[in-house]
N, C-alpha and C positions, 0 to 999 in steps of 0.2 A: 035611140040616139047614139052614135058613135064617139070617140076622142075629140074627131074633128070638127064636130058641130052644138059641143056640148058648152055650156059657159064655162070663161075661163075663171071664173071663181069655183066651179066643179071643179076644175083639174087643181087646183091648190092646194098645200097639205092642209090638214080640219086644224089642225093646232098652232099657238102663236109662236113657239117657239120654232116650229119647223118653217112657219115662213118667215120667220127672220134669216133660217138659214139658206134660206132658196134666195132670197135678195142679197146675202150676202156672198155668197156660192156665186151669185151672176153680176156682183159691183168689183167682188177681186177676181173674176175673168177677166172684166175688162181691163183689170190692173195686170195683167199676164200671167194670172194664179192659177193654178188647178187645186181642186179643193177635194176633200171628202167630210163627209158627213158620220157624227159620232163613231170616230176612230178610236181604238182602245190604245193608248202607246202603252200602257203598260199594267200588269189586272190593277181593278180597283180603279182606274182613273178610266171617265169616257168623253173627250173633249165632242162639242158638240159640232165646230170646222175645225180643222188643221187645213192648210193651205202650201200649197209649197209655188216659191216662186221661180223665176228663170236662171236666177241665179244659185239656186239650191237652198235661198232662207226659208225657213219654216215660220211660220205665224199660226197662233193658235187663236181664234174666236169663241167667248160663249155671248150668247145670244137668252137674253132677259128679257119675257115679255112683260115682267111688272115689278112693282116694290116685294112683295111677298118672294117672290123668286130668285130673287136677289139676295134676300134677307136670310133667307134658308142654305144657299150654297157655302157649303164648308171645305170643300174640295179644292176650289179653284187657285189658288196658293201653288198646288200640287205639279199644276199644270206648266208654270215660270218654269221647270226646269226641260222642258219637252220641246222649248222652242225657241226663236230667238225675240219676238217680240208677241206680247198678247195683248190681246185687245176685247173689250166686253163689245157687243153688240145690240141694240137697244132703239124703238122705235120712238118716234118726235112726242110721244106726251110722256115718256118714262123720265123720271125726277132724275135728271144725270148726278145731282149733286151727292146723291149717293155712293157714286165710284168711286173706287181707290185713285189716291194721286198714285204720279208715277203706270199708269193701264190706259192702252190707247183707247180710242173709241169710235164706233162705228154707228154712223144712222142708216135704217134700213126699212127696209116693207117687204112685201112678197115679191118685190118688181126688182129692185137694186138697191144699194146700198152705195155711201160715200163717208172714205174715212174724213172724220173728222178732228181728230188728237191722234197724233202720229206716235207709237206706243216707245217708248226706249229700247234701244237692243241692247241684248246680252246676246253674246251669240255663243252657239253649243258649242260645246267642247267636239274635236274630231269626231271622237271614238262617238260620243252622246247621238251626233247629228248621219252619222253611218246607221245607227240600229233605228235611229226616227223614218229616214228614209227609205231603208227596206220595208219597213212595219208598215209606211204610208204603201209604197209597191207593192207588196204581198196583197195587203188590204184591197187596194185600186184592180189587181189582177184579179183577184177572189171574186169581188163583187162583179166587175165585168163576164167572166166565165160564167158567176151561176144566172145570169141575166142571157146571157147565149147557148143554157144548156142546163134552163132551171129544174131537171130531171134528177140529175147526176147530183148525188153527194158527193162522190169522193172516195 
């Protein structure tokens, strides 16, 4: 059976947190985002989307598929400085009242996502939001190349 005749629950990522980011990935499309997926902005930190808008904002998404995963992230703190507004991301039975006030929030599935707490901005400094968006470019060029030339390292 090929891509094209396969169920579309076959082509979805196996894990919860990948499709939280695949709905979210194609709910800030529709908002005019381009996104990438587990981007390093800098070692030691791997946001799970960064999204850059039309306007050059950055928004950073992590994507919780339950209490436990939640509970465990210590990083996410880290992240406030890499963008201008962050947003957790979270499917319709996740306990929201867990989230920090003050962090947007996103409902989502494998299909799309819709914001629903719109996150506060801070917005990056110059210099901050120059090295965010080469890192997203570099990243975006990288991955597109080794997908048109998955041979080649480099």
């Amino acid at each position: 059976m090929d891509d094209l005749t396969r169920p579309l629950d076959d082509l979805l990522p196996g894990l919860p947190g990948q499709r939280l980011q695949r709905g979210v990935c194609r709910g800030l499309r529709a908002l005019d985002f381009v996104c990438i997926e587990e981007l390093v902005p800098t070692p030691g930190l791997r946001v799970d989307v960064m999204a850059l808008g039309p306007r050059g904002e950055v928004w950073v998404v992590e994507c919780k598929s339950g209490r436990s995963d939640f509970v465990s992230d210590r990083k996410w703190q880290g992240y406030l400085d890499w963008c201008d507004r962050f947003f957790w991301a979270v499917d319709a039975d996740f306990p929201v009242d867990l989230l920090p006030e003050g962090t947007g929030l996103i409902l989502a599935d494998p299909y799309d996502a819709e914001v629903v707490r719109m996150a506060p901005e801070t917005p990056l400094s110059g210099a901050r939001r120059k090295v965010v968006q080469r890192t997203f470019a570099r990243t975006a060029g990288g991955r597109l190349q080794s997908l048109r030339d998955p041979g080649f390292g480099g």
